[in-house]
C-alpha positions as CSV (number, residue, x, y, z in Angstrom):
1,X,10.2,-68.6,130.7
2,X,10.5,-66.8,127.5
3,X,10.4,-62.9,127.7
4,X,9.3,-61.1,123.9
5,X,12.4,-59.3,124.2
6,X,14.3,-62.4,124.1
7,X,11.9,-63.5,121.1
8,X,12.7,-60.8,119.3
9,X,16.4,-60.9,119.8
10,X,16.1,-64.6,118.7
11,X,14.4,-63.7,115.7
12,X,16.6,-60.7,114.4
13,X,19.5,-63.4,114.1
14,X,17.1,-64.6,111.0
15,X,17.7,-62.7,107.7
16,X,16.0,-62.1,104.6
17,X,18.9,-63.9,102.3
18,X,17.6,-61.6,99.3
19,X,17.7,-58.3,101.3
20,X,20.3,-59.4,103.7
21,X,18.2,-57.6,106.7
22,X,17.3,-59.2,109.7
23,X,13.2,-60.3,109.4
24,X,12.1,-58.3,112.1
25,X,13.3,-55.0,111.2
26,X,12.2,-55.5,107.4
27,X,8.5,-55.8,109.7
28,X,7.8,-59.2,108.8
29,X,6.9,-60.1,112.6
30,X,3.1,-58.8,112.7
31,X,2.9,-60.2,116.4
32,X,4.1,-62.6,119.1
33,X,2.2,-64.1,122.2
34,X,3.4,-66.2,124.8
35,X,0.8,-68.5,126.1
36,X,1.5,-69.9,129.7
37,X,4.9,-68.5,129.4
38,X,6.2,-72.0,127.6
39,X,4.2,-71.2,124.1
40,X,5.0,-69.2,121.8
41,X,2.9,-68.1,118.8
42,X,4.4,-66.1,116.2
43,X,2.4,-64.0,113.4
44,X,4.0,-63.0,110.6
45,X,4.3,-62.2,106.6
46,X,6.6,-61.9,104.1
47,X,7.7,-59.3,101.2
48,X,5.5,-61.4,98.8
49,X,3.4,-64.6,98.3
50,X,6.2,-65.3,95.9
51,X,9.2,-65.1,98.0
52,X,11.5,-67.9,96.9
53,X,12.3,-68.2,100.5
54,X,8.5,-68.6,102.1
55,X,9.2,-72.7,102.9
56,X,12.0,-71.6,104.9
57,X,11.8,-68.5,106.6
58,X,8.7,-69.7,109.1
59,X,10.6,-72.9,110.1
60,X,13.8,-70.9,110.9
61,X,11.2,-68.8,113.0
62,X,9.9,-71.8,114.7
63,X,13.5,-73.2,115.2
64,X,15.3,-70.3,116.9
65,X,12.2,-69.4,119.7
66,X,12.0,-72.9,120.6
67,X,15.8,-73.6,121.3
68,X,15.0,-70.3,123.9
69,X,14.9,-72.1,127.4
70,X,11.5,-72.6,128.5
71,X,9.7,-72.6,125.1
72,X,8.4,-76.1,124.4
73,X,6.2,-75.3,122.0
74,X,6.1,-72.7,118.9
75,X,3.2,-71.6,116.4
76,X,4.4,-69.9,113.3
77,X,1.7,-68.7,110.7
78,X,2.0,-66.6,108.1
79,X,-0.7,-64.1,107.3
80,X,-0.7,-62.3,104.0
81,X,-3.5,-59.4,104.5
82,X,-2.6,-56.7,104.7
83,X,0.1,-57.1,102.3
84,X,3.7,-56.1,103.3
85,X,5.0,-52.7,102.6
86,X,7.9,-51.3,102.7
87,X,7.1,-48.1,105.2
88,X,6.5,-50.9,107.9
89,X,10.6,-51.2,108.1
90,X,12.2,-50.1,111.1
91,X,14.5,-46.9,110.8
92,X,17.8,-49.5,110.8
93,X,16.3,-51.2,107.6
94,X,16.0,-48.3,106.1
95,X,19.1,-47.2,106.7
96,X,21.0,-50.8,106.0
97,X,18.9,-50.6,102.6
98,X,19.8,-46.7,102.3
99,X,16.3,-45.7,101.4
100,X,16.8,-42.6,104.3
């Protein structure tokens, strides 16, 4: 049984190869809910539609929470309103990209 923290942990190991910051403190990761505590479903956006990386990134999602013991299935969808901004950054991105 997957706990979010462990989600999230799984997750941050995932980084933006343009920014070199982990996806969940850039704020990419709009939500995640577990579902009978096997399924995962994971909401989230990118910096832009145009992101050379927007093939990839959601299927490196999907593969890191389901090698987490107990997930057997994961939902990945990518939602582009409202757009991304850069305020929704956790304080460590912003210091990593020294915008504080």
């Amino acid at each position: 049984m997957a706990q979010e923290q462990e989600i999230v942990e799984a997750i941050r190991t995932i980084f933006d190869p343009e920014i070199s910051v982990n996806i969940y403190d850039l704020g990419l990761i709009r939500k995640i809910t577990i579902k009978d505590d096997k399924e995962v479903e994971v909401i989230m956006t990118l910096t832009s539609p145009s992101c050379p990386f927007a093939q990839q990134i959601p299927v490196d999602v999907r593969e890191k929470v389901l090698q987490l013991e107990g997930v057997t299935e994961v939902t990945v969808e990518l939602e582009w309103y409202p757009p991304w901004e850069m305020d929704q950054m956790s304080e460590v991105a912003k210091l990593e990209l020294q915008l504080i």
